[in-house]
N, C-alpha and C positions, 0 to 999 in steps of 0.2 A: 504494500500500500504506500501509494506515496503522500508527500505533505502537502497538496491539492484534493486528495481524495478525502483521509482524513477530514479538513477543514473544512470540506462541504458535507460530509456524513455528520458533523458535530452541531454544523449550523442548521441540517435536518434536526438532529435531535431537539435543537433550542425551540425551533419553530415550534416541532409539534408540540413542548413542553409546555410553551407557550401560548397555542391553542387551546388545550385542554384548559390551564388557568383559565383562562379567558372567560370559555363558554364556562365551566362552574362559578365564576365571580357573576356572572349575566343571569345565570338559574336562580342563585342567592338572593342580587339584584330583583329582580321578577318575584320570588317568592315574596322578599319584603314590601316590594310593593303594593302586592296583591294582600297584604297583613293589613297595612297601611289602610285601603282602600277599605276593607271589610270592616272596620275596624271605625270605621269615620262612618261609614253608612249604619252600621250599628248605635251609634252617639247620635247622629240625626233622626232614628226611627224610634229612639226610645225619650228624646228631650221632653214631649209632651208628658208621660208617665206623672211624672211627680207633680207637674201643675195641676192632672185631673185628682189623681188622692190625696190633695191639700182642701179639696170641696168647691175651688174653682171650675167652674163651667163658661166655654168658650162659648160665644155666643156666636 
């Protein structure tokens, strides 16, 4: 093997290493998001709750 070969078989390995992080930072990414989101639409469907069993009535 020479030191061309080598040096491009290494910069393969970087790449793919690379890749992989990448897309599991982006899954991570996406997962938190999607926490985030669930998670605020949960806080907006429940805001009302406590003003109705205080005896207040929306008119």
């Amino acid at each position: 093997m020479d030191l061309h070969h080598t040096m491009e078989h290494e910069r393969h390995n970087i790449k793919h290493e690379v890749n992989i992080l990448v897309k599991a930072y982006k899954e991570h990414i996406d997962m938190l998001k999607n926490r985030i989101y669930d998670e605020e639409k949960n806080e907006n469907s429940t805001i009302w709750i406590p003003l109705l069993s205080d005896g207040f009535y929306v008119d």
